[in-house]
Backbone as CSV, one residue per row, in Angstrom:
resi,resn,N_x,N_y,N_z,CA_x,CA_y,CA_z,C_x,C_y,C_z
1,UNK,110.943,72.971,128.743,109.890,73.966,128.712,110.055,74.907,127.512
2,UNK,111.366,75.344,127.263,111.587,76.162,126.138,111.213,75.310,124.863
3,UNK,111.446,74.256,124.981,111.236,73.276,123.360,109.285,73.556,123.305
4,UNK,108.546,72.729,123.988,107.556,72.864,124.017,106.727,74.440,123.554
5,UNK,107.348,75.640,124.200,106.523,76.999,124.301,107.709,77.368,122.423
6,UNK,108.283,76.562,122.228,108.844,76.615,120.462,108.218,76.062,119.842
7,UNK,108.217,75.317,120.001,106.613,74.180,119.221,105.627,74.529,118.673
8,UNK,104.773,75.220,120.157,103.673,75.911,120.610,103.187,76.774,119.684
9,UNK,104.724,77.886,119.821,104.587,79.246,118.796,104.799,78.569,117.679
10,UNK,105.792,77.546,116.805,105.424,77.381,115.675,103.904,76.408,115.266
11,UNK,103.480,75.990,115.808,101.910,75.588,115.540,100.888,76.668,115.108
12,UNK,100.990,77.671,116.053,100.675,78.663,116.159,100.472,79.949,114.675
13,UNK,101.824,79.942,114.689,102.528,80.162,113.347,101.470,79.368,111.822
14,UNK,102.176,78.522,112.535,101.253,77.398,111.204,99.969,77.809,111.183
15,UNK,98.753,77.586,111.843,97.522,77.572,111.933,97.134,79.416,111.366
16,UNK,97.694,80.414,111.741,97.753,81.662,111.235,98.013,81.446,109.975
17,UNK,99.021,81.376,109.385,99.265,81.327,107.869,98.028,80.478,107.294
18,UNK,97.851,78.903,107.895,96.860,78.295,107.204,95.434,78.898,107.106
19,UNK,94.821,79.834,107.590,93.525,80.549,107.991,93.585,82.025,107.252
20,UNK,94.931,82.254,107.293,94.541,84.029,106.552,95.659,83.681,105.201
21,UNK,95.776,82.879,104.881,96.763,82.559,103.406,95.280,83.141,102.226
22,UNK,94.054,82.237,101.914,93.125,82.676,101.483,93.000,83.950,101.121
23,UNK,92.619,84.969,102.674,92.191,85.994,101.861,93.107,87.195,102.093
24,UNK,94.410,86.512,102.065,95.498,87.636,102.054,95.582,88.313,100.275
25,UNK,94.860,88.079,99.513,94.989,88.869,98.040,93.989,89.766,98.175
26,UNK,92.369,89.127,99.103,91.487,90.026,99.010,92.086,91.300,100.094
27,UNK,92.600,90.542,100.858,92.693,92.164,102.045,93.658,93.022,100.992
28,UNK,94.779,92.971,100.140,95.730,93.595,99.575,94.726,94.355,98.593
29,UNK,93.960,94.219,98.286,93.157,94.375,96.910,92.430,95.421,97.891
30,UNK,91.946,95.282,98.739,90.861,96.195,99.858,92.123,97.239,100.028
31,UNK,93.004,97.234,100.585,93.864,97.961,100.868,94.319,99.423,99.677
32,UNK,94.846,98.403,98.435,94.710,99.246,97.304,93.768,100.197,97.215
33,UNK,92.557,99.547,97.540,91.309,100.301,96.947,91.647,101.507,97.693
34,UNK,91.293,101.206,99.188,91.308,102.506,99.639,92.492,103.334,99.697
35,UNK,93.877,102.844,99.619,95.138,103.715,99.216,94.350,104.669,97.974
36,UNK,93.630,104.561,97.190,93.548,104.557,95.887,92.387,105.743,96.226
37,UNK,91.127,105.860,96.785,90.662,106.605,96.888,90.985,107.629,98.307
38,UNK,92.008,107.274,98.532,92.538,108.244,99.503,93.665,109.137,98.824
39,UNK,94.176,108.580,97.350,95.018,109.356,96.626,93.801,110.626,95.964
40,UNK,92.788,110.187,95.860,92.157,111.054,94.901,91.179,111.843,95.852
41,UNK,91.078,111.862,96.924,90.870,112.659,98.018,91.356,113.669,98.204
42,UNK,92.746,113.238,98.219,94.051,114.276,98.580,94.418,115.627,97.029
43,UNK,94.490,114.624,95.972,94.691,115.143,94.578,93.118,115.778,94.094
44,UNK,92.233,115.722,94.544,91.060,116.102,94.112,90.834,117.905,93.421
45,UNK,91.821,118.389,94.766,91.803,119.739,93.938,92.299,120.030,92.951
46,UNK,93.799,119.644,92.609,94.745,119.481,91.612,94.300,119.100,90.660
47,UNK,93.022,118.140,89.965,92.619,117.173,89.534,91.426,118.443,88.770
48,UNK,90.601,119.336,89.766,89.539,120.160,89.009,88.427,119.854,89.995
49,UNK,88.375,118.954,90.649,87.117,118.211,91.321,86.915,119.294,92.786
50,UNK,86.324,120.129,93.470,85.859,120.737,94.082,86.358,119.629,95.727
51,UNK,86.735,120.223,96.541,86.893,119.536,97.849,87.146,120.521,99.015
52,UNK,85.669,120.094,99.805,85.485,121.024,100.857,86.344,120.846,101.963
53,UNK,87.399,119.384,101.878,88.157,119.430,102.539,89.747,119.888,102.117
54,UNK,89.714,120.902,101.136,91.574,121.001,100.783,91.980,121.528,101.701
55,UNK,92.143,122.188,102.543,92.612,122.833,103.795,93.675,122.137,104.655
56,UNK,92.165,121.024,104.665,93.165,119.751,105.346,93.961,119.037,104.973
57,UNK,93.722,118.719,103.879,94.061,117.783,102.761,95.561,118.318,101.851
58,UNK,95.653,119.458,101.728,97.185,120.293,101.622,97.789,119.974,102.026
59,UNK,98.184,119.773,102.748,99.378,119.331,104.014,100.024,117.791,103.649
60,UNK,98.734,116.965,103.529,99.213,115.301,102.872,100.149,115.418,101.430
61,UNK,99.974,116.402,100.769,100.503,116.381,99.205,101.764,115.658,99.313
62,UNK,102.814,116.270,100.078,104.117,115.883,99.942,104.286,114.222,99.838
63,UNK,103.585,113.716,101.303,103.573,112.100,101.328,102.769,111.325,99.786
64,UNK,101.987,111.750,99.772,101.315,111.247,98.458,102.171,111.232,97.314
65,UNK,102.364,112.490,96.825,104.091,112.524,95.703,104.725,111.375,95.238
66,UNK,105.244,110.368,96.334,105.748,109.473,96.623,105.276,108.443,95.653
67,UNK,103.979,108.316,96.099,103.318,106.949,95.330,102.672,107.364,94.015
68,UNK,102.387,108.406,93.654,101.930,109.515,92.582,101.708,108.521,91.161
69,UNK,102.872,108.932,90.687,103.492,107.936,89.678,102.687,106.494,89.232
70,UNK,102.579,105.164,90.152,102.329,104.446,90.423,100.636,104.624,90.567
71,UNK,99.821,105.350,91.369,98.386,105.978,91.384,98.044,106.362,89.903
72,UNK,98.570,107.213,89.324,97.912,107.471,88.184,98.500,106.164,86.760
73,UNK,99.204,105.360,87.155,99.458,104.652,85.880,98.036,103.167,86.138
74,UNK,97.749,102.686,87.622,97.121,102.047,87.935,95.431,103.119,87.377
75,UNK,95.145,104.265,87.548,94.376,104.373,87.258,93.650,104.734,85.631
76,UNK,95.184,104.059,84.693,94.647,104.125,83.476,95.241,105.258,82.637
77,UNK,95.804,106.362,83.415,96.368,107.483,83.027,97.831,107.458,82.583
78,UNK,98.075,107.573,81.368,99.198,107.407,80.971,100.128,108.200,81.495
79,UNK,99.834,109.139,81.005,101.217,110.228,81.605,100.300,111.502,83.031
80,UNK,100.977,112.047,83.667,100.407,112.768,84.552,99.196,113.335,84.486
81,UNK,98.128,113.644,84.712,97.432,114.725,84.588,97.608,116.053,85.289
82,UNK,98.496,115.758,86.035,98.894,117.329,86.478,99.837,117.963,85.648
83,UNK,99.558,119.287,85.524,100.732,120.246,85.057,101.635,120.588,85.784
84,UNK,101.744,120.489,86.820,103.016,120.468,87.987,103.613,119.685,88.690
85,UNK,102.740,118.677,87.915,103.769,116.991,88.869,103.949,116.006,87.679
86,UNK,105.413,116.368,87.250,105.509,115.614,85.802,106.288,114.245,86.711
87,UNK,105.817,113.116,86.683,106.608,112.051,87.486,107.095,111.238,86.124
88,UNK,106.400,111.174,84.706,106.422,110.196,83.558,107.197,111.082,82.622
């Protein structure tokens, strides 16, 4: 019974990978995106851009920090655009 319900799950296994192998670049790419406009959500004030939500949005800074670096080189920006977050 145990061999069989091993089997089972690796078939299982198999048929998953074979069905979402495809559009496992598009979901990563979707993912980015919105990592990406959820960085500039958060950075929006810092940035000059007006946001009726900074209030809320203050509080995220610290976690964001993190990926900072990496956000602004993907978006073309060489070195920081902030004056207080030199990461480059």
């Amino acid at each position: 019974m145990a061999g069989l319900l091993a089997r089972l799950r690796a078939a299982s296994d198999a048929l998953t990978e074979y069905y979402a192998a495809p559009y496992r670049a598009s979901f990563a790419r979707a993912q980015r995106q919105e990592d990406d406009l959820f960085m500039m959500l958060v950075l929006s004030e810092a940035l000059g851009v007006p946001n009726p939500a900074s209030y809320y949005t203050l509080e995220l800074l610290p976690v964001v920090y993190e990926d900072f670096h990496d956000w602004h080189r993907r978006m073309g920006m060489e070195h920081s655009p902030l004056e207080n977050i030199s990461c480059c």
